[in-house]
N, C-alpha and C positions, 0 to 999 in steps of 0.2 A: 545228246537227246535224253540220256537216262538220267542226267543231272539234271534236268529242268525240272521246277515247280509241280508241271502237271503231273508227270509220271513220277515225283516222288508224293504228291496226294493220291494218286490213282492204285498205287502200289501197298496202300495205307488201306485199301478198302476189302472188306472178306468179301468171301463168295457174294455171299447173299447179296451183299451193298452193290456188288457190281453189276449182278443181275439185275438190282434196281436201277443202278446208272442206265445201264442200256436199256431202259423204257423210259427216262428220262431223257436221252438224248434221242429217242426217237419219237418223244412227241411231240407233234406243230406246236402245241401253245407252250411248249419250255424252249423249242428249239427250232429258230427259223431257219437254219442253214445248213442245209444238205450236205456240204461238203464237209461238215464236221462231226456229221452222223458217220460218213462213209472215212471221215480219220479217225473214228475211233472206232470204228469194225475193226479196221487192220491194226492199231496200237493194241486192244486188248488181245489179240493173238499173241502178244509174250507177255501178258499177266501170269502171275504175281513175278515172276521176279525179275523180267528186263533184261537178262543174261545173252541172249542169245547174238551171236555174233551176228546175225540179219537184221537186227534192230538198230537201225542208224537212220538218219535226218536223211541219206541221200537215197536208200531204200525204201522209206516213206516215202518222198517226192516224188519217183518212180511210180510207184502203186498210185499215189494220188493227180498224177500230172504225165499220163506216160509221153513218150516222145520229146516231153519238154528240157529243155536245159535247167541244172541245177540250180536251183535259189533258197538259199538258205531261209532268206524271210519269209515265203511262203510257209514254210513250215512250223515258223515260231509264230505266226500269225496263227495257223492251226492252233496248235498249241494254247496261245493266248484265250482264243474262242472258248475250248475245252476246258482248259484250268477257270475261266470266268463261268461257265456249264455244271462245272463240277461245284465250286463253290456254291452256287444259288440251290443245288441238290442238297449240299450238308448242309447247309443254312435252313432250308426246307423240313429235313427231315428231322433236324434239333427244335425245330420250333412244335411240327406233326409230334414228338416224339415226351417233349414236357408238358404237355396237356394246356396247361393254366395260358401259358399264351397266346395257344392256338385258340382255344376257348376267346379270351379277351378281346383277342383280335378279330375276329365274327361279331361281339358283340358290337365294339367301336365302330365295325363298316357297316353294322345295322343302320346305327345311331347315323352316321354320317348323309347314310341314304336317307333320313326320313323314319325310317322304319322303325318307330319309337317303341310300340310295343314288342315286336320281335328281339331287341333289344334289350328291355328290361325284364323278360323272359329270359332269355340266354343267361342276363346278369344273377338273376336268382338261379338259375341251375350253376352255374359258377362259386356264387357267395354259397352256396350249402355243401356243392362237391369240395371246396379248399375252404372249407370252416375248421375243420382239423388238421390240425400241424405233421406232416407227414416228410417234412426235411427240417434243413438250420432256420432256429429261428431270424434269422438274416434276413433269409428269403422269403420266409411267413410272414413279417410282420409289412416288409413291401409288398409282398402281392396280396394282401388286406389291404394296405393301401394304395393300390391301384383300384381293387376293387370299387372303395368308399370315391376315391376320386371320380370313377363313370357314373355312377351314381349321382353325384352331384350334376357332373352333367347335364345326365338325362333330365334331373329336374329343371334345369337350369333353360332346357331346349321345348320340354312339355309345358312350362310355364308355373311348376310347382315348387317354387323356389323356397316358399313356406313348409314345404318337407322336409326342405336338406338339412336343417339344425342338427340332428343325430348322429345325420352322416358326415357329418364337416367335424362334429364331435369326435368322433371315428376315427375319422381322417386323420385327424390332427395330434390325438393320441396315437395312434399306429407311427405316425413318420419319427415321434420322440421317444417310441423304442424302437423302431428299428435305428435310428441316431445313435439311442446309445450303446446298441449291440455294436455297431460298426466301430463305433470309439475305443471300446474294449478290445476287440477282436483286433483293431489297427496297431491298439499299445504294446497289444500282444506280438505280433509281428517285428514293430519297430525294435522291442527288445531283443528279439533273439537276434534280428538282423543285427544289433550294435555288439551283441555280445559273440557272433561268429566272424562278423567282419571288421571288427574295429571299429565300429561308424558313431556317428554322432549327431543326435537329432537333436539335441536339446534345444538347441535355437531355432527350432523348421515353425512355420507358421501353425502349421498342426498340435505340436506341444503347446504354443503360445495360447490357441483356440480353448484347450483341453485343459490347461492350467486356471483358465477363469471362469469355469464352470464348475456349480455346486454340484457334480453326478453320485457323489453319496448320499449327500442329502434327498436330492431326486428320490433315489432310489428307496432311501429309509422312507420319506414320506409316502409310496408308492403303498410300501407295510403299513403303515400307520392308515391310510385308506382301506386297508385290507381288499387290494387288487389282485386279481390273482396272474397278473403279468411279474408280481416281485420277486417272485424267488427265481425267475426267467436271467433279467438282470442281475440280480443276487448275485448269482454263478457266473455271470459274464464278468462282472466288475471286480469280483475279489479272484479273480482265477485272473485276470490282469494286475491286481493289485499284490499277488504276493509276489509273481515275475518281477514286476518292475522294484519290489520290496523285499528281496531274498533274506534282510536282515529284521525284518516282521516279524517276531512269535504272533502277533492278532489276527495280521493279514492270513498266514500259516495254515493258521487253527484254522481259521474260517474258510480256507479253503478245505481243508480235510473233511469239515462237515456237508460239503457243498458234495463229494465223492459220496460221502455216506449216505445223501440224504433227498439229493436235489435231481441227480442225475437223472432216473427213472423219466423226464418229462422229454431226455433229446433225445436226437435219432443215435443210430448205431455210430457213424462215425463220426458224431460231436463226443458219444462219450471219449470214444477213443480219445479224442483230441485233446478233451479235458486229462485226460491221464498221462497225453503225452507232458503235457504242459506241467502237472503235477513231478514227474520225472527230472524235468528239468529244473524247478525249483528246490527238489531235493538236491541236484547233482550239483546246483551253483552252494548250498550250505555245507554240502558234503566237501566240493575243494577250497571253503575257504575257513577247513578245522573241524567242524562241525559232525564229525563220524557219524554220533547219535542219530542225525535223521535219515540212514543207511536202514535201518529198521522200521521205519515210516513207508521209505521204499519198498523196502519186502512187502510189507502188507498191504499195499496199494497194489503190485504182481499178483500177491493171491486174490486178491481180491477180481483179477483183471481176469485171471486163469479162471475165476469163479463164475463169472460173465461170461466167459467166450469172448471177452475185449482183446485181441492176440493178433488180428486178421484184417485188411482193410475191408474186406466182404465177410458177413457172417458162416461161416464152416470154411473159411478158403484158408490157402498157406501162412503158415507163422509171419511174422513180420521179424526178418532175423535180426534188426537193428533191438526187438524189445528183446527176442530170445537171447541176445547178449549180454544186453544188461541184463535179465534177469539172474544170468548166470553168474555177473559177476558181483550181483547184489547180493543172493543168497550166501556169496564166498564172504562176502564182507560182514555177514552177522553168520556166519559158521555153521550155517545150516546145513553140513556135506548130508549126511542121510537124504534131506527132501529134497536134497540136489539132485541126486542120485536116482532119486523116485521119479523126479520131474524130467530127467533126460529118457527114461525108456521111456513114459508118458508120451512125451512132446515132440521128442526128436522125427519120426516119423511124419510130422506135420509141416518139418522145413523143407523149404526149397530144394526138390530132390539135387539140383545142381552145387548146393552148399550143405548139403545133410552129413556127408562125411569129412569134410573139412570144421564144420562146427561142432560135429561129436569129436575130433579130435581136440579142439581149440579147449570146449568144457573138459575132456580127463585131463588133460593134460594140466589146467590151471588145478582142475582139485587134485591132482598127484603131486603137483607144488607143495598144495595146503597141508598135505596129510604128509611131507617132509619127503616123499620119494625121487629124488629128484631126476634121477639115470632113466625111469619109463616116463616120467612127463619131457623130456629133453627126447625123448624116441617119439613120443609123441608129436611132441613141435617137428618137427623136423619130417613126419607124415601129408602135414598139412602142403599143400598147395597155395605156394605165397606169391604165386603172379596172378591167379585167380582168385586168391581170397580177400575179403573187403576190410578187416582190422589186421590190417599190417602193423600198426600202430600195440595190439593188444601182443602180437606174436613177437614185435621188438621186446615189448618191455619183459615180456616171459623169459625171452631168450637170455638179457641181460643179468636177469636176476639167475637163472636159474646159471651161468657162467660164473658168478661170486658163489653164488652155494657149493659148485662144485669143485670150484677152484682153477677153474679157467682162465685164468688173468689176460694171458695172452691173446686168445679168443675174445675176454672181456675187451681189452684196447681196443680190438681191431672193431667190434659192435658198437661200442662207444661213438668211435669215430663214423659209421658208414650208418648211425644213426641221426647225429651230430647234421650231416650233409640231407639226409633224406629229410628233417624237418624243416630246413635253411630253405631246400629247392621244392619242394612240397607245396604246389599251389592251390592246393584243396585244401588243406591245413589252415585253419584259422588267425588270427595272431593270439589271440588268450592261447588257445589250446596250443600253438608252438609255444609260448613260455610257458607252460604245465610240461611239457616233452622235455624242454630244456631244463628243467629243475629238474626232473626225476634224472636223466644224463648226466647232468653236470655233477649231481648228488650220488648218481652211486659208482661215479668213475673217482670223486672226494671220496668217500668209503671205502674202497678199495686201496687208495695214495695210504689213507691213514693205514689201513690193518696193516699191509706191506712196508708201513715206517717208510714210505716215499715220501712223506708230509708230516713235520713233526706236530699237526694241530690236532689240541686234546680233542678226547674224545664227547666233553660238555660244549668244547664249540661248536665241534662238528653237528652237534646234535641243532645247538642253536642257531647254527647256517641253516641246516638244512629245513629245518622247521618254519624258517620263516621265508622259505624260498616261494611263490607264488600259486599257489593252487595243486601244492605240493603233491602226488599222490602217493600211494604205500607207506603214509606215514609211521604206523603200527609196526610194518616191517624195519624201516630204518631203524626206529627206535630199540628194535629188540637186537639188530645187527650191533648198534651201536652199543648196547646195556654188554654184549660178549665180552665188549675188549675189558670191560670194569672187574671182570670175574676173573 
């Protein structure tokens, strides 16, 4: 019973929802069946958590059917009613709860009855209440076009068909940006999917669609009418366009001005999204040689720190996926002082259940940097590696910081139980397991050579491992490997 549907939606609901549930389940016009009012008097008696060893289908059955013999079906029958009760409630109160639909939807049943002028009342308090963009432009520029579509309508129903020009004008420009928001936003997606999963769209009917379509030109000419929807798309299509183009300086650039310049018009978390997106077209230049734009990176962080771009809700908890990278961005253009600054700042802001495990993860990689290496290996080894989420960051620490100190023996055996964890690792992407496996296979070669296990010079070694795949701690290799020359 605790595994079923119902009770793992019911168990999903706060206080408050449930108290609404139960005015919901007890009224005639949501709910004709009494006996599912009186099943779920007795199920919420173990809300929230179900635990209780008296909660079982044959103790229900009991309470709801006494004297009778057990039948399981009766109860999943319950059950069924409840979970179909419960849904038409969240369905209910998401629609109460977005405005715009519930709105739309009043208007349409106006329309539907007759009631033309009530109708095109409703509509006008609609078209002025969401005249202003106050979410993604995704969904602004469809629910302007729903709007313009009842509209036409209602002309269409009053007999004012000589009206609707403006609004079919409307119309029909809204649906060809919201098109092209969604194209963008899709390319967007389809990328990072090919690039974490291995996948490949190139041939999907959707590329074929998107390939014979002029949407830069669209777009330029959008500027050259001077609309002030351009710079809307702008941002959408060149923040797609340098993902899918990581080898772009145009595309790049014009993304970086798009952060400088453009952002101000979305909500809080489109910027975010555009930054994450920015993040990532750094990180695909950064492993494929390209260090230099590790300082693009930085300045887009500060820049994000500047915002309060950090949080999925504005003032809420750090996001520790950016507060990592941040940390390990700032390492990569050497900025230990404002590193240092920004951990007493910030730290405090991460998820109190990661806040000590991340403050140890940042000294430890900057007592790396600053060459210490016996307190940052005290460090690593503070952390908490079945609860922490970059096991992947505290591998590579741990390996390098085993060659620094001369651990070989310890290095083999890391090596190896590294080796196995990205092999059996199903969260692990395939790019990012051959980036794991270059850095592995490269400094377990590093170590063969220093210790004359492998007589290959040290220029090979350099040029294996340089052209290993999305190579990372380049800088570091090269300087390990510059030792043996000296």
């Amino acid at each position: 019973m605790k595994n079923s549907a119902f009770i793992k939606a019911l168990s999903s609901l706060t206080p408050v929802e449930m108290r609404e549930f139960r005015k919901f389940v007890n009224s005639p016009f949501f709910n004709g069946r009494k006996e599912v009012a009186i099943f779920f008097s007795e199920v919420k008696k173990y809300y929230p958590s179900f635990n209780s060893s008296k909660f079982s289908s044959e103790n229900l059955f009991e309470k709801m059917f006494p004297g009778k013999k057990f039948d399981v079906q009766g109860i999943r029958r319950l059950s069924s009613f409840s979970l179909k009760l419960l849904e038409s409630y969240l369905a209910y109160t998401g629609i109460r709860e977005d405005g715009f639909y519930f709105d739309l939807s009043l208007a349409i049943e106006y329309s539907k009855r007759g009631n033309y002028k009530l109708s095109d009342k409703k509509t006008k308090i609609i078209d002025k209440k969401f005249k202003e963009n106050k979410r993604d432009y995704e969904f602004y520029f469809w629910e302007r076009y729903l709007i313009e579509r009842h509209k036409n309508t209602l002309y269409a129903y009053t007999g004012n068909d000589h009206l609707a020009s403006e609004s079919i004008i409307k119309r029909t420009d809204l649906f060809s940006y919201h098109t092209a928001v969604v194209i963008c936003k899709s390319l967007v997606s389809l990328c990072i999917n090919e690039k974490n999963f291995n996948s490949d769209y190139s041939k999907s009917d959707f590329y074929l669609f998107v390939k014979n379509l002029q949407l830069e030109n669209y777009i330029e000419n959008l500027s050259k009418n001077e609309s002030d929807i351009h710079s809307v798309l702008y941002a959408e299509y060149y923040q797609a366009m340098s993902l899918l183009n990581p080898d772009s300086n145009e595309y790049f650039e014009r993304f970086k001005l798009i952060l400088k310049k453009e952002l101000f018009q979305f909500s809080y978390i489109e910027q975010l999204n555009y930054y994450t997106i920015f993040e990532a077209v750094c990180t695909l230049k950064i492993e494929s040689g390209h260090t230099e734009y590790s300082r693009d990176l930085f300045e887009a962080y500060c820049d994000m720190l500047t915002n309060g771009l950090y949080s999925y809700t504005k003032g809420g908890d750090f996001i520790l996926r950016i507060f990592r990278n941040i940390v390990h961005t700032a390492i990569m253009v050497r900025k230990y002082d404002w590193l240092s600054e920004f951990l007493a700042e910030y730290l405090p802001r991460v998820p109190a259940d990661s806040r000590e495990n991340m403050k140890n993860l940042a000294e430890a990689l900057l007592m790396f940097e600053k060459g210490i290496f016996e307190k940052s290996l005290v460090l690593l080894n503070k952390i908490d590696y079945e609860l922490f989420h970059f096991k992947i960051d505290l591998k590579n620490l741990q390996l390098k910081l085993y060659y620094e100190l001369g651990y070989y023996e310890e290095l083999r055996s890391a090596v190896d139980t590294y080796r196995h964890f990205i092999t059996n690792n199903k969260y692990i992407s395939k790019r990012y397991q051959a980036i794991c496996a270059g850095f592995v296979n490269s400094i377990s070669a590093l170590m063969k050579v220093k210790l004359k296990e492998e007589k290959t010079s040290s220029w090979q070694l350099e040029k294996d491992i340089l052209k290993s795949e999305g190579i990372i701690f380049r800088e570091w290799f090269v300087q390990k490997i510059s030792e043996f020359r000296t």
